[in-house]
C-alpha positions in Angstrom: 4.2 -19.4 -15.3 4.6 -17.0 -17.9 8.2 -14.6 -18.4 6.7 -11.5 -19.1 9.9 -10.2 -20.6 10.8 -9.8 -17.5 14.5 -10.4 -15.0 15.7 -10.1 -11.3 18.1 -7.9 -10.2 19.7 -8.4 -7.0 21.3 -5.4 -6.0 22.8 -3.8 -2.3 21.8 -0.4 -1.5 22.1 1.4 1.8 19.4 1.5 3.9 19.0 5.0 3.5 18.1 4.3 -0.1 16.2 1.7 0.9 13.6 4.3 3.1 13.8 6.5 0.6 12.7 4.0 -2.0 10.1 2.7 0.3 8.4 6.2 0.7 8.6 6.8 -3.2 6.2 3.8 -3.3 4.1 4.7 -0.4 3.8 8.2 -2.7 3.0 6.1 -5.6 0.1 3.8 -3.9 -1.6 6.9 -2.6 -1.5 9.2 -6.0 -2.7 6.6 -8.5 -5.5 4.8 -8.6 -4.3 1.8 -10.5 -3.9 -0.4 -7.7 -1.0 -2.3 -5.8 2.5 -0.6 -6.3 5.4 -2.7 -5.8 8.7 -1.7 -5.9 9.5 -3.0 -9.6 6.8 -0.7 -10.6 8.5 2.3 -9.5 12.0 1.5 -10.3 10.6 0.8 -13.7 9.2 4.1 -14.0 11.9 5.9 -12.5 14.1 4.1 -15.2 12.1 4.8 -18.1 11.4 8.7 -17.3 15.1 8.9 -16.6 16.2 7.3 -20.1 13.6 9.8 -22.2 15.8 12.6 -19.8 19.2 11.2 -21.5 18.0 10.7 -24.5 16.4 14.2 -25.1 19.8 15.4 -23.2 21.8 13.4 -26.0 19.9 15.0 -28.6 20.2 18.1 -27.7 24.0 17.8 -27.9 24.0 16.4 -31.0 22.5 19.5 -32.3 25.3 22.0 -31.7 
């Protein structure tokens, strides 16, 4: 079996985050049309538009 780049994480959340993260994902797998959603997919994408936020944030500081 191939890597992919790719880790586990094993972390604890509350259960509340749990729902919440479960109905982000049901949101995902009825507004796209690229298939199967799992949960890696949308943390992923909740990462990576979150670090273009900070950087772009971290840029903007850097300019005054």
């Amino acid at each position: 079996m191939a890597d992919n780049g790719r880790i586990q994480l094993n972390v604890r959340v509350t259960k509340e985050t749990s729902d919440k993260l479960d109905e982000i994902v049901e949101y995902y797998q009825d507004n796209t049309k690229i298939g199967r959603i799992y949960k890696g997919d949308v943390l992923t994408d909740i990462i990576e538009k979150s670090y273009e936020v900070m950087l772009k944030q971290k840029k903007s500081r850097i300019r005054i």
